[in-house]
C-alpha positions as CSV (number, residue, x, y, z in Angstrom):
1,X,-2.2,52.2,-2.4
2,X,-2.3,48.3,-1.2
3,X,-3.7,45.9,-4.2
4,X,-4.4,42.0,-2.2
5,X,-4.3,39.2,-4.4
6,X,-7.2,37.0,-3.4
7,X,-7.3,34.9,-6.3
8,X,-4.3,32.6,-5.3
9,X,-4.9,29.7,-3.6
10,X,-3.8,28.6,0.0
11,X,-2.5,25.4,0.0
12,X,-1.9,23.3,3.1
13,X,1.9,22.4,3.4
14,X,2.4,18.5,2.5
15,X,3.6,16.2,5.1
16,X,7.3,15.5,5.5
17,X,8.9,12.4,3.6
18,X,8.8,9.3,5.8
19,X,6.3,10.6,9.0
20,X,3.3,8.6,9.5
21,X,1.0,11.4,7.6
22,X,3.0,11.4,4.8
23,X,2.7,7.4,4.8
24,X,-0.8,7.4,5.4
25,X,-1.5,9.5,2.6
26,X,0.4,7.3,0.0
27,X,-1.6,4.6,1.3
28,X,-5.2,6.6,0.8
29,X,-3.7,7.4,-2.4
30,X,-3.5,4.1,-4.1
31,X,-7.1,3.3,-2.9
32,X,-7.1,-0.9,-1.9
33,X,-5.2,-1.5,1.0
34,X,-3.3,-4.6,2.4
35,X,-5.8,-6.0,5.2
36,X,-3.0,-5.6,7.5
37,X,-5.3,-4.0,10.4
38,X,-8.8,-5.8,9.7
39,X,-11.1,-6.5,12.3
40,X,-13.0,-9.7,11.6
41,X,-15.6,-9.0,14.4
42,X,-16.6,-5.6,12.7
43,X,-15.4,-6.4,9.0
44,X,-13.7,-2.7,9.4
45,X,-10.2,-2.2,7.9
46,X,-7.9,0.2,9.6
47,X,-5.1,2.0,7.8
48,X,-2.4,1.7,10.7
49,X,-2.2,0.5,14.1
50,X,-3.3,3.4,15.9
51,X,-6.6,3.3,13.9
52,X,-6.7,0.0,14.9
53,X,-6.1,0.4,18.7
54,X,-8.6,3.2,18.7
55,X,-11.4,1.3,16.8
56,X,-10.5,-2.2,19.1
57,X,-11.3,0.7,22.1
58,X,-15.0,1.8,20.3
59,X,-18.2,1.1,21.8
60,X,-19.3,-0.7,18.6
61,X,-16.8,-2.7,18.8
62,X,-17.2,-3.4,22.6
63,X,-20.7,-4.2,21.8
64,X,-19.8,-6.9,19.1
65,X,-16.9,-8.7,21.4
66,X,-19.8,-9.1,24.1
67,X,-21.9,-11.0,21.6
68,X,-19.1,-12.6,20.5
69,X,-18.4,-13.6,24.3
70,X,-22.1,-14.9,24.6
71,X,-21.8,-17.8,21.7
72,X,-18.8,-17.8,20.0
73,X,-19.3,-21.0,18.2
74,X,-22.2,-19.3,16.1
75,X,-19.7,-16.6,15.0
76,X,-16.7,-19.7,14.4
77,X,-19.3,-21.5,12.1
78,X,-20.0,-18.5,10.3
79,X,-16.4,-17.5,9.7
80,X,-15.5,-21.0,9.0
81,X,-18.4,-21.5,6.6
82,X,-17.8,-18.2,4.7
83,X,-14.2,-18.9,4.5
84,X,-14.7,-22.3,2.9
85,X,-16.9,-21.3,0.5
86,X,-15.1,-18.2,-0.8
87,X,-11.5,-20.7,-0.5
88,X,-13.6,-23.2,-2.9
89,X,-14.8,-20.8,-5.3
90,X,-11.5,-19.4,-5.8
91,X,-9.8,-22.8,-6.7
92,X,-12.5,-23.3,-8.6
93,X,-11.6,-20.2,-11.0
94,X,-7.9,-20.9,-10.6
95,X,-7.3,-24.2,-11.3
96,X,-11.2,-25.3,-13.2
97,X,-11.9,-22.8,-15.3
């Protein structure tokens, strides 16, 4: 007579100590990230280079480095006017509050 044992669960084996998985997953698991790989074009974050090779390779990225290409002082302005304002704002908390 053979008696299975269905109600244990199958859990996938963890990743090895130190491999990029294993890093990868400490890093998912904390939640915020450093902005380390951050695309400014696409305001995407990427966890590690690779994801960031692979996303500067995407077509939607592609697509936003032609328009870039077609008047970049529009997008300059834009970064240089959002950074100032958020750089103001926060010496305004820090140091006037």
């Amino acid at each position: 007579l053979l008696i299975c044992d269905y109600t244990r669960e199958f859990k996938m084996p963890r990743a090895e100590v130190g491999t990029p998985k294993w890093l990868a997953n400490k890093m998912k698991s904390k939640g915020l990230q450093k902005l380390r790989w951050f695309c400014q074009m696409c305001q995407k974050q990427c966890r590690d280079e690779n994801g960031f090779k692979c996303h500067c390779m995407s077509e939607g990225h592609q697509r936003q480095m032609l328009l870039f290409a077609q008047s970049p002082g529009s997008f300059l302005d834009d970064f240089s006017r959002s950074f100032e304002k958020d750089f103001l704002d926060l010496m305004r908390r820090r140091y006037f509050s």
